[in-house]
N, C-alpha and C positions, 0 to 999 in steps of 0.2 A: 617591299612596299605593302603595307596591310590593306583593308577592304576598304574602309574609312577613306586613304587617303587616296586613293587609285577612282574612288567616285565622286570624290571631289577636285581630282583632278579633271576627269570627264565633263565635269558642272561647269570648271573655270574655262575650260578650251571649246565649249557648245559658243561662252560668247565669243572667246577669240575667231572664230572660223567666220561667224557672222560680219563681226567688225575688220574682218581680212577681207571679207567680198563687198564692204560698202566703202572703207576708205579710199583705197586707189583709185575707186571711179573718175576722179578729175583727172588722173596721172596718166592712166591708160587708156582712156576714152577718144584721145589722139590718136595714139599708133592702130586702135581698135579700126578708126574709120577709115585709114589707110587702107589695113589689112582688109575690108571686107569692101573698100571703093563704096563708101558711104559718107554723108556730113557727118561732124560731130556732134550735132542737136538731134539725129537719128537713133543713131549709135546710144545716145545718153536715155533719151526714150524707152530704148528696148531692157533696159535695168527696170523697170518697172513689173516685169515681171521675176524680179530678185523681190522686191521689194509686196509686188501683189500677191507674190507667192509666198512670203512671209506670213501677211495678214492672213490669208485661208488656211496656214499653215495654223495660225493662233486659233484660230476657229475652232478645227478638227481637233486641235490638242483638249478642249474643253469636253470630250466624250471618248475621245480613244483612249485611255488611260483605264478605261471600266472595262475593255476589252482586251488591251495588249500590257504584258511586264516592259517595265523600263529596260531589264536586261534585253529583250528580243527587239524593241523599239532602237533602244540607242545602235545595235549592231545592225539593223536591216539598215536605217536612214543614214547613217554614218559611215556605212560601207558603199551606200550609194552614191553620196554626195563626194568620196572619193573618187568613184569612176568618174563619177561628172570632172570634175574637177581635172583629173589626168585625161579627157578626154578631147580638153579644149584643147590641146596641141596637132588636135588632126583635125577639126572642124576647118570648113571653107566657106559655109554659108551660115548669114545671120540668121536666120531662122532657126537651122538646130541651134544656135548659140545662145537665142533668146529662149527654148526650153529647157535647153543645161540649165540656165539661170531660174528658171520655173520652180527647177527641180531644187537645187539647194536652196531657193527662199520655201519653199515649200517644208521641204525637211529643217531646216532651222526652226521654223514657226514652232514648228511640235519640239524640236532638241530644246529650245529655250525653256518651255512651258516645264517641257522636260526636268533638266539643269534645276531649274528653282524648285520642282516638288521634291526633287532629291536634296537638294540643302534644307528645305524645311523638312522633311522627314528624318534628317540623320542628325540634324545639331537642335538642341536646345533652343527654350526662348532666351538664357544667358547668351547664348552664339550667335543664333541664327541671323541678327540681321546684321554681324559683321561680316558673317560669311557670304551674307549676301551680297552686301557691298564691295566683298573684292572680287565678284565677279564681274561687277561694273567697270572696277578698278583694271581687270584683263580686256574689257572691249575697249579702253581707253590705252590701254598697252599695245593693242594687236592694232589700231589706229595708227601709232605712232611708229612701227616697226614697220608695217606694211608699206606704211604712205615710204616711208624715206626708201624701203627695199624697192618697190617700184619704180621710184623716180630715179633710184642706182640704175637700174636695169633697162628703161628708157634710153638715159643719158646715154650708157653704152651701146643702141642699138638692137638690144636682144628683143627675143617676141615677147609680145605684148600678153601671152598667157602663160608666162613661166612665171608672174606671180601669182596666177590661182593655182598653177600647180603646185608650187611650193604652200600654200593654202590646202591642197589639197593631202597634205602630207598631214599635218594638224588633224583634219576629218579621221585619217588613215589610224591613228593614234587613237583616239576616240573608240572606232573599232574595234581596235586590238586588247584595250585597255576596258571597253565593255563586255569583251565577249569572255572576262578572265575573272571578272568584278560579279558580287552579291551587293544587290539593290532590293531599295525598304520597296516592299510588299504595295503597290495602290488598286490592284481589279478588283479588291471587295470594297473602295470608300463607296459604293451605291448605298450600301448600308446603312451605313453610318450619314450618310448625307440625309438621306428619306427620315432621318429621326431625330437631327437637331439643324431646325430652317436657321438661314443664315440673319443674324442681327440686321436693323436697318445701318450700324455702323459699316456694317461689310461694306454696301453698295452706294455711300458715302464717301468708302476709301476708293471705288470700282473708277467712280464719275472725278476723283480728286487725280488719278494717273491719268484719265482721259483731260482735263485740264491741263495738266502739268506736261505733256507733250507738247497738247497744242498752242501753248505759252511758249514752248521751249522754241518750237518750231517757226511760230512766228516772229520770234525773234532772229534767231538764226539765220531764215535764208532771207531776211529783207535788211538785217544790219549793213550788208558790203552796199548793197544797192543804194542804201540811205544815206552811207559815209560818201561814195561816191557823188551822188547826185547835190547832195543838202550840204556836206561837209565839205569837196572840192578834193577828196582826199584821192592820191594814184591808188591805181586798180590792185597793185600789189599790197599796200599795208591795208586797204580795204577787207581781203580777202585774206588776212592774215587775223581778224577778228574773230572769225570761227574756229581756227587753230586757237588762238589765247582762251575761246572759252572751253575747250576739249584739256589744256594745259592745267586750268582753273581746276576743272573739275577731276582730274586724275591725282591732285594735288591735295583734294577736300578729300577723295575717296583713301589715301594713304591715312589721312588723319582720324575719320571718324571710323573706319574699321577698328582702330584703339579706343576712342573718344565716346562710341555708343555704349560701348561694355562699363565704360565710368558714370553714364548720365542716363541711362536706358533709351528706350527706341523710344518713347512716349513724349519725352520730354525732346530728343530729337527732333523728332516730327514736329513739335510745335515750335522749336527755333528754327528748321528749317526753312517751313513753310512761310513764316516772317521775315526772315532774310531775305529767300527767292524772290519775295512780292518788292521787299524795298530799296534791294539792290539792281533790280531790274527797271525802276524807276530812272534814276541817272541814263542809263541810256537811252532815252529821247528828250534829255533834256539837255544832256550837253553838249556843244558846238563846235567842240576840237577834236581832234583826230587822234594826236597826241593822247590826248588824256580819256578818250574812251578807249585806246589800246588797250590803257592801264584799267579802267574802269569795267570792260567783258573780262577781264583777267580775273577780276574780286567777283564780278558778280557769278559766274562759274564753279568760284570755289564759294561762292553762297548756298548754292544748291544743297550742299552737306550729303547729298545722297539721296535725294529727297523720293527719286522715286523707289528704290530698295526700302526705306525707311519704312513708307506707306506703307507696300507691301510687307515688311514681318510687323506690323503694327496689324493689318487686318486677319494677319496667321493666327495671332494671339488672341483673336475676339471668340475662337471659336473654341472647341476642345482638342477635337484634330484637326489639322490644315490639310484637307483632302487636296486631291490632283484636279477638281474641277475648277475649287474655289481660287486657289492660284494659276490656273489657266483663266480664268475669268478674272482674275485681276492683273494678268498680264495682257491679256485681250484689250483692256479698258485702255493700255495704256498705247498699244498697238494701233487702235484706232484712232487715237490722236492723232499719231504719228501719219496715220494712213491721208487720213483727210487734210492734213496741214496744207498741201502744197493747193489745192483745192480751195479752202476755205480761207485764207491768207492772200492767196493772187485777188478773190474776188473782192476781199475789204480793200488792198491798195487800188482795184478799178473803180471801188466808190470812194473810196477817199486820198489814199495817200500813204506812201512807205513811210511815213513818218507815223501817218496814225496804225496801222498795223502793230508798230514797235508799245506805241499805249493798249491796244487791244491785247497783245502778249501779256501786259502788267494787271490791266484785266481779269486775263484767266486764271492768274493768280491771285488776285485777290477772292474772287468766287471759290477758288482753291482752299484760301484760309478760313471761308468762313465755313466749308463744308468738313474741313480736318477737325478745327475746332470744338463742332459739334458731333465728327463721331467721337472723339476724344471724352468732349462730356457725357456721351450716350452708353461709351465702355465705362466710363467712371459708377457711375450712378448704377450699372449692371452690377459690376462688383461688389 
């Protein structure tokens, strides 16, 4: 296995490990508040610090990179987030359980930041954004592998943290596989940054990922609630909405990791961006249950990728794609995500899960007109 391919292996399994500690949470959030004589609205709570630990994690990634190599980052965080990980088989109290979780959303936050500066430093602008994209393509795989292994593992009884431990095996990997690996060079971009300030298209594409979450997100967790209440639909094909759009979009990410290398990222981005707003439409307009199964299914793989796309679209505005600048537009995207559950609860308390699902379609629209014009802003550069 050459250099090349053992750091892009590392790239692809940064998201897998993430998207191992967020799927199951419905699976094992059960047997969790058994195990610790707690409700399951408690229990689901304390993943928040998976999740807040990510966000500070995105944070930090945007200045550690001028201080620390990739190579010593990926093996300190990646070795940790293993112990963590093997260490929840002897935990008894939630409390240490909710800093395990501190601790790998934490270390994620920086391995993701991570992950993507090492795909944009190692492939080309020919590659890069399909490389990029099938990293997407592995958080959508380690969703689907997790979710079914946990629910194996439930069904028969077994504990409830022998799926992060087996998660914790993926991390262990990472480890081993960084500490053996030559990664592209980033504690001197200070340099290079201080002497070509970023386009206003950069921070066009910054505020279009921070959109593009919190569209996503608002859709996502108020669709079941919607189908349920407005639709009459059972709680099970409800909730199988957000599986069909994870299905969608691991199906768009098979295609355009071929599909961008034929049409370039540019032109991507701008069918993307078009699609996402108008295939998002249909779902608060239509009234069957049936046929918005089928219709999150399409609008999913509308997506095209859209936020990988963004991102090697703003890679290319610059000369180098330093570690800041893609921490900062992973960041952007980050905090969409952060705020969703926040900013989503309070539009349905002033108006309504129905209108939430237009406010998603919304943010997408503000999305296309801000792509738009960085699009035109790199054009007219050139």
């Amino acid at each position: 296995m050459n250099n090349t391919i053992r750091i892009t292996a590392i790239s692809f399994l940064t998201y897998f490990v993430l998207s191992a500690m967020l799927a199951p949470i419905g699976i094992i959030s059960g047997p969790m508040a058994e195990h610790f004589n707690q409700s399951v609205s408690d229990i689901t709570r304390q993943f928040a610090w998976l999740t807040g630990g990510n966000l500070v994690g995105a944070v930090i990634a945007l200045f550690i990179f001028d201080y620390f190599c990739l190579k010593k980052l990926f093996a300190i965080i990646y070795g940790a987030i293993a112990l963590a990980l093997f260490s929840f088989r002897i935990v008894e109290d939630l409390d240490t359980a909710q800093y395990i979780l501190g601790i790998v959303g934490l270390g994620s936050g920086v391995g993701l930041a991570g992950a993507a500066v090492t795909i944009a430093r190692t492939y080309s602008e020919a590659t890069r954004a399909s490389m990029l994209v099938i990293t997407d393509g592995c958080f959508s795989i380690a969703g689907f592998v997790t979710s079914w292994t946990a629910a194996f593992l439930v069904a028969r009884d077994m504990d409830w943290s022998l799926t992060y431990q087996l998660s914790g095996l993926f991390a262990a990997s990472i480890f081993v596989l960084g500490i053996s690996s030559s990664f592209p060079a980033v504690e001197q971009d200070q340099g290079t940054e201080s002497t070509e300030p970023w386009p206003l298209a950069v921070w066009l594409c910054v505020a279009s990922l921070f959109l593009y979450t919190l569209g996503q997100y608002s859709m996502l967790f108020w669709l079941p609630n919607y189908a349920i209440t407005q639709l009459d639909a059972p709680e099970v094909q409800a909730g199988a909405l957000v599986g069909q759009f994870w299905l969608g979009m691991f199906l768009s990410q098979i295609f355009v990791a071929w599909w961008v290398m034929k049409i370039g990222v540019r032109r991507l981005v701008q069918i993307a961006a078009l699609t996402t707003l108008l295939f998002s439409i249909p779902l608060w307009l239509h009234r069957d249950i049936d046929g918005l199964t089928i219709l999150v299914l399409i609008w999913g793989f509308a997506n095209l990728s859209l936020l990988k796309a963004t991102l090697s679209l703003a890679t290319e505005l610059v000369s180098v794609p330093t570690a800041r600048l893609v921490s900062l537009l992973l960041l952007g995207a980050t905090v969409g995500t952060a705020v969703s559950p926040v900013v989503t609860s309070q539009v349905v308390d002033w108006t309504s899960n129905h209108t939430v699902l237009m406010f998603g379609s919304g943010c997408y629209l503000v999305l296309v007109v801000l792509l738009s014009s960085a699009l035109r802003m790199s054009s007219r550069q050139q």
